[in-house]
N, C-alpha and C positions, 0 to 999 in steps of 0.2 A: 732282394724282394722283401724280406722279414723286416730290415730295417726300413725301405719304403711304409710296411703296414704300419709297423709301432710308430713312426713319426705321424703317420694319418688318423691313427686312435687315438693319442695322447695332446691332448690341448696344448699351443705352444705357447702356453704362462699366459700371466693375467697385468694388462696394461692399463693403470691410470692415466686419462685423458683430465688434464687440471683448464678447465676453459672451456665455455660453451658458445659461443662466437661461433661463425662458420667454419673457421680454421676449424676449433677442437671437434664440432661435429663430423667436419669431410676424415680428421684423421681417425674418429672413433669409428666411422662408418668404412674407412678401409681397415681398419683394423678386423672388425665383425666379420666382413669379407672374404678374410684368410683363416677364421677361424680361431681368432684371437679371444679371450674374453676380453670382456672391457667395463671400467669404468670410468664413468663420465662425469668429473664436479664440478657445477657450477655457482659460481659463488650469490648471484640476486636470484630472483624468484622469477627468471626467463629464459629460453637459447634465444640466441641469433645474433648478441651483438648489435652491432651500428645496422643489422636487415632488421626493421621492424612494423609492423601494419598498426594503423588507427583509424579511429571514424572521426571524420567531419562532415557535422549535418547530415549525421546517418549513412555515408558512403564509405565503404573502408580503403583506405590510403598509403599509399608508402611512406613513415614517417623519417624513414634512413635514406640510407642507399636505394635504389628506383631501378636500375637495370645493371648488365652483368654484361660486359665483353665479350661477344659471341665468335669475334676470331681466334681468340686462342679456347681451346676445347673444353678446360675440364670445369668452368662451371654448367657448362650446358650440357656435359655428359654426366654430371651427378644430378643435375635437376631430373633429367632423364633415368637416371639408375633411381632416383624414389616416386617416381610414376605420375612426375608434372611433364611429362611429354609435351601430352593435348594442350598442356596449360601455356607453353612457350609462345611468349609474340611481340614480334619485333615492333619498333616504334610506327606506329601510324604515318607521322612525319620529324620529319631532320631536319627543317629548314632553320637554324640558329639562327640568330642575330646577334652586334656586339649594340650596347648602351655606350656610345662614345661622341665628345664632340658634341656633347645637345642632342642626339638624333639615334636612333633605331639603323644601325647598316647592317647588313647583308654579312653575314660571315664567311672573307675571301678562302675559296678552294685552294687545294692545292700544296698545303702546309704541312708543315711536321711540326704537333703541339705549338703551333701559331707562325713557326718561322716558316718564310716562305720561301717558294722551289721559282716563282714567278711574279716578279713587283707588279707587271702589268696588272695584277686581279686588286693592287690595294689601296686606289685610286680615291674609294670612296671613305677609306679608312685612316690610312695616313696624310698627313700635310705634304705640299710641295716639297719641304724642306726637309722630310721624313723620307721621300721618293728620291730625293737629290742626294741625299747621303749613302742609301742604297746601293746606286749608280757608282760610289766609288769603292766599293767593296776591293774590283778588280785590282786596285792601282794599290792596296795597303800589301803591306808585307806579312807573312805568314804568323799566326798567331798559337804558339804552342798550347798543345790541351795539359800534355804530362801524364799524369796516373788518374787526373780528375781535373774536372775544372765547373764551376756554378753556371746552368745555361742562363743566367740574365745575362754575366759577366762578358761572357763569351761573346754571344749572340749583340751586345750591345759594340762590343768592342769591333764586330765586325760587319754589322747594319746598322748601328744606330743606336741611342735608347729608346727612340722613336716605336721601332718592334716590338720592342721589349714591354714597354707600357701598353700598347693599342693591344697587342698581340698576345704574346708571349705569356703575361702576369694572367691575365684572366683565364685564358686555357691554363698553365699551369694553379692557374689557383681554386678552380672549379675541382682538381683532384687531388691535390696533398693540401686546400688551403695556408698554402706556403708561400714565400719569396722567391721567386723567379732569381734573384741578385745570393740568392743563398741552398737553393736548391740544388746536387750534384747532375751532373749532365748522363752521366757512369751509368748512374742508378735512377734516375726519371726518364731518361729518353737515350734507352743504350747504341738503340740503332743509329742516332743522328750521332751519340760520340763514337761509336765504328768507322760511320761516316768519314765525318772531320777528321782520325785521325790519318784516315788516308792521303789527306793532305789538296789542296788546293782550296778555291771559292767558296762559301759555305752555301752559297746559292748552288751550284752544282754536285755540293755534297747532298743537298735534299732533294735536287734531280736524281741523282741515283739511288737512295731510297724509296723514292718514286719507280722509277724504273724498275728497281726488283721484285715491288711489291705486286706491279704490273704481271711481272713473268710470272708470280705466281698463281698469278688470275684464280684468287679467293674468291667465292661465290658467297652470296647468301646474304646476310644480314649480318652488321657490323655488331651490333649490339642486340641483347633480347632483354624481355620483359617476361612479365610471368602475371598472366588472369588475376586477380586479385591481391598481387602483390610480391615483387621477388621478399619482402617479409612474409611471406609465406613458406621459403623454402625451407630455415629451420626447421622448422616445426617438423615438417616431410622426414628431415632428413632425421630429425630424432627419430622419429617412428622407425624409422627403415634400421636404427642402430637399436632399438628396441628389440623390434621383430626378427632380427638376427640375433640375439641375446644377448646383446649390452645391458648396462645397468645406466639410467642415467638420474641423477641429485642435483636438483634444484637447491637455492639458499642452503648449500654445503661449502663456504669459505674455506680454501685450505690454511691452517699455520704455521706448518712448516713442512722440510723435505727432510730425513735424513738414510742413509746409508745403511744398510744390514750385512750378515752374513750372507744374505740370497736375494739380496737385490733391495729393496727401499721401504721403508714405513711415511706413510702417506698421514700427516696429522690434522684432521677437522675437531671443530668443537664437541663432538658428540662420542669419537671414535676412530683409532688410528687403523688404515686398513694396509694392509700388507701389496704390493706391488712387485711383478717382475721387472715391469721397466715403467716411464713415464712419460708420455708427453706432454710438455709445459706450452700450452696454448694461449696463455694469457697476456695483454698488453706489458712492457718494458717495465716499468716500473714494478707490476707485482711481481715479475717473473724475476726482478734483480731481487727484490724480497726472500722471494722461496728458494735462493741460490748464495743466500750472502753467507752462510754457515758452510757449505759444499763447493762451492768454488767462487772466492772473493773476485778472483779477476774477472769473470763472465761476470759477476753481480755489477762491479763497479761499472764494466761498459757499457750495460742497461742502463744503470742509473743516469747514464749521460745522453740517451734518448732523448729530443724536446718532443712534444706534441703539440699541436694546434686543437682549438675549440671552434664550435660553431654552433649555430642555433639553425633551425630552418621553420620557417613560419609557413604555416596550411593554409590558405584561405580559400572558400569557397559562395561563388557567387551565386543570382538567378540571372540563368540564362538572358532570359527578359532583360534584364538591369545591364547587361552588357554586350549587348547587339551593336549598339554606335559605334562603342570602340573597335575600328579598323584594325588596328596595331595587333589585336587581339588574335585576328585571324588568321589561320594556316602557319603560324610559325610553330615549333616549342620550347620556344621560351627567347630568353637571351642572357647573356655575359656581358658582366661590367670592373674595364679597367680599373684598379685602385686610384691610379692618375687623376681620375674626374673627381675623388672625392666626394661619391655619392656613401649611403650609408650597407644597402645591399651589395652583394658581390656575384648574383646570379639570380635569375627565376627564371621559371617551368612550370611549362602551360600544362598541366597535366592532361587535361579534358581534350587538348589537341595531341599530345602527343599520344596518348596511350589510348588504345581505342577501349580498352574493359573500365579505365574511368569513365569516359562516354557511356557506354552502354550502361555502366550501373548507376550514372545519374543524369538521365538526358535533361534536366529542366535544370539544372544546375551546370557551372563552370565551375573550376576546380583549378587553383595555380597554388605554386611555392614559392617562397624566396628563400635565400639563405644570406646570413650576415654573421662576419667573424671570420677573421683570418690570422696565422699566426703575428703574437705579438697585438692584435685590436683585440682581448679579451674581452675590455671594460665595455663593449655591447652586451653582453652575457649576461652580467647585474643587472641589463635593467628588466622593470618589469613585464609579464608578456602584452599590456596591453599597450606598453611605450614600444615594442617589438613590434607588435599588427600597427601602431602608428606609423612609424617610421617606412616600415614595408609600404605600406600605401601610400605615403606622403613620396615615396619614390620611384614609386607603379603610377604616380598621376604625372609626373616627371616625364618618365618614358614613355609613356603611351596613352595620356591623356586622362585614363581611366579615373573615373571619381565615384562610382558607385561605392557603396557600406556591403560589404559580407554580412552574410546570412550566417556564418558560424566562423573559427578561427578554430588554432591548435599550434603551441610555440612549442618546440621541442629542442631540448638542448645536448648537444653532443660534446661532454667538459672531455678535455683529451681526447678527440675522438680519430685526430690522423696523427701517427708519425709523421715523423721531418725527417725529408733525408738531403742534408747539405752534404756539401765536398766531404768527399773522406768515409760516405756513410757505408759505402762496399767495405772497405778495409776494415770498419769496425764491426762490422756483421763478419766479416771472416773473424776476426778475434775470440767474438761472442762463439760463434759454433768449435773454434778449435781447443775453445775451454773445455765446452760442455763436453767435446767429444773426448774427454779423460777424465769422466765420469762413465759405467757401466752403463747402457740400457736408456738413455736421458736424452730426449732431443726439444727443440723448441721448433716453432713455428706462429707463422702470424705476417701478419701485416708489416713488423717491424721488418722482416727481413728480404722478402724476393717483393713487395712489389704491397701497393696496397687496395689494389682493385680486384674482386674476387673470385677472379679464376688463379689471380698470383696468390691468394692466401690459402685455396685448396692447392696450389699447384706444392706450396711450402709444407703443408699438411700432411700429401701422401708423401712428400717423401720423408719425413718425420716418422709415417707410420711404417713406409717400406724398412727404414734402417733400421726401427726398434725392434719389425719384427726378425728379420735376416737376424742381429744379434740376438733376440732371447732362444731361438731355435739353434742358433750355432754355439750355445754358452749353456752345456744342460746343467750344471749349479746353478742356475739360473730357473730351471723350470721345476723346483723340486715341492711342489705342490702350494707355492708360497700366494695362492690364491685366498689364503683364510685371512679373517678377521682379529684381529690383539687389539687387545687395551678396551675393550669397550666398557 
């Protein structure tokens, strides 16, 4: 009982959270939770990462990431632990389409990340001769996964490239902006390689994905959105690591990590602060930076990270000016294979899909494009109004539309998604079994479980769960090493 109180009166150490991204917020904010102290540096003059809100033509916009996976739970259970509850809402409408072929189609149901459980729905998407190879799936001989294997490769080798390109590229390339022919199967889409390696048809491997997802008759809404902007939830979520008594440091760059008798010295430009343990929340490359003096092997397997870029263009119209366009209406948005050789790689209708755009600007329409995929950089250089050119010149492509925007906004995300090719599990194991011989040191982010943002809290708390378990199980570790040196 005596030992129960003293562990409940005695603070359990003081945790640098290095990264203000959602990651480093969700782990500051379980951190505060338990009753940790914390503090929070972030290196530019913002939180949130790739979440972030702007105004075009006076309307505020998601200028990042737009919504958050509402079947797996913990970004919708943090939105809710910082009291955007009320604010939660699901898309208006889902109706996708692909840009393929010259024409606007219908996005076939029934698929896992494009591959399909049913050729009958892709009729209007693939060629005869895409349908016809399909059809021989049955007759090829078994095609080994191993420890990993690239779902273009795969997936090609046993429907087609035909999938691949109509399919497969653009859904995978809407989320890692990646290579379908280069992307790990393991680690994008676990379940379809669970799947397969069970062994037989890849078409009845995604019938039984199907099937199970069925059993577990999920309710609700696949994805959510958030009233004014899922770039609104940092902000929340700093407040709530605030108001629990975190500290959080904007434009505080860290420059380096090193080792103590009692745990780590934390070094910024202004002031080394003393730390019991750390979470390193920051993209692959800084985080190989802050690790190359403390454990060279974890540093070197960061550095071998590739990322992709992309830019995503705002545009918003008058209502008025784009009434004709048919194409326009009741979808949200559509995907476009790399195969066609257009210059975009996606847009989203916002004003259709999200009903709080609508409402906050009924006289206006409101869409996005995005362009840039790994390895297509050289879109990146150019300027934003060859950016809003090009968007349009391939919005009148697809959908007719020739109206002029009333306002633009080109946003550029340099590095903005990890790549995860073949192999990228293994190296994430690597990376964490380094760190984990280091004291009190965990990482988290994007880089590792997944990079859509219930995977980057889900990578977070447990960042924060392990550092706190070891600073409370490690009392050298908590010996008031809260204070400030070197200032």
């Amino acid at each position: 009982m005596q030992r129960s109180q003293q562990r409940a009166e005695t603070p359990p150490g003081h945790v640098v959270v290095i990264g203000g991204g959602i990651a480093g917020l969700a782990a500051a904010h379980r951190l505060v939770t338990t009753g940790v102290r914390v503090t929070l540096l972030e290196a530019t003059d913002r939180l949130g990462g790739k979440l972030m809100t702007g105004e075009v033509a006076g309307v505020q916009v998601d200028l990042g990431a737009e919504s958050m996976l509402a079947r797996r739970p913990e970004a919708v259970a943090l939105a809710e632990a910082v009291g955007l509850a009320d604010r939660l809402q699901p898309p208006a409408t889902t109706t996708a389409s692909l840009w393929t072929r010259d024409a606007l189609r219908p996005m076939p149901k029934g698929h896992v990340m494009g591959v399909p459980g049913d050729p009958a729905v892709l009729g209007e998407v693939l060629s005869p001769e895409g349908l016809a190879r399909i059809a021989e799936e049955r007759d090829l001989t078994p095609t080994p996964v191993g420890e990993d294997v690239a779902v273009g490769a795969y997936v090609a080798d046993r429907l087609g490239r035909e999938v691949v390109d109509r399919l497969v590229e653009p859904l995978l390339g809407g989320v890692y902006a990646g290579d379908a022919y280069r992307i790990s199967m393991r680690a994008a889409v676990p379940q379809l390689f669970e799947a397969v390696k069970e062994g037989g048809p890849l078409l009845e491997a995604v019938g039984r994905i199907q099937e199970r997802a069925a059993a577990r008759q999920q309710a609700g809404p696949v994805f959510q959105g958030i009233a004014g902007g899922i770039g609104t939830l940092p902000a929340a979520v700093g407040d709530a690591v605030r108001a629990g008594g975190g500290d959080i440091l904007t434009e505080t760059p860290v420059l380096g990590l090193t080792r103590t008798e009692t745990g780590w010295a934390v070094r910024t430009d202004a002031r080394t602060i003393a730390a019991d343990g750390i979470v390193l929340a920051t993209p692959a490359w800084s985080a190989g930076t802050l690790l190359a003096a403390e454990s060279p092997a974890a540093s070197a397997e960061l550095s071998g990270v590739e990322y992709a870029s992309m830019a995503l263009v705002t545009l918003a119209f008058r209502r008025t000016d784009i009434e004709a366009y048919s194409a326009l209406r009741g979808r949200s948005g559509f995907l476009v294979p790399p195969v066609d050789g257009h210059t975009i790689k996606a847009s989203t209708f916002s004003s259709n899909k999200w009903q709080w755009v609508a409402d906050a600007a009924p006289g206006l329409f409101v869409l996005r494009t995005s362009v840039g995929r790994y390895g297509e950089e050289d879109h990146l250089h150019r300027e934003d109004e060859e950016l809003v050119s090009v968007s349009l010149r391939d919005l009148a492509a697809a959908t007719g539309l020739t109206a002029r925007p009333v306002d633009s906004e080109v946003t550029r995300w340099i590095g903005g998604l990890p790549q995860y090719p073949v192999g990228h599990l293994t190296r994430v194991a690597r990376i964490r079994d380094e760190v984990a011989k280091l004291p009190a040191l965990r990482v988290c982010g994007a880089v590792y479980d997944g990079v859509g943002i219930p995977a980057c809290i889900a990578s977070a708390h447990r960042a924060a769960d392990e550092i706190t378990r070891e600073i409370i199980a490690t009392p050298t570790l908590v010996r008031g090493t809260g204070s400030e040196a070197g200032q």
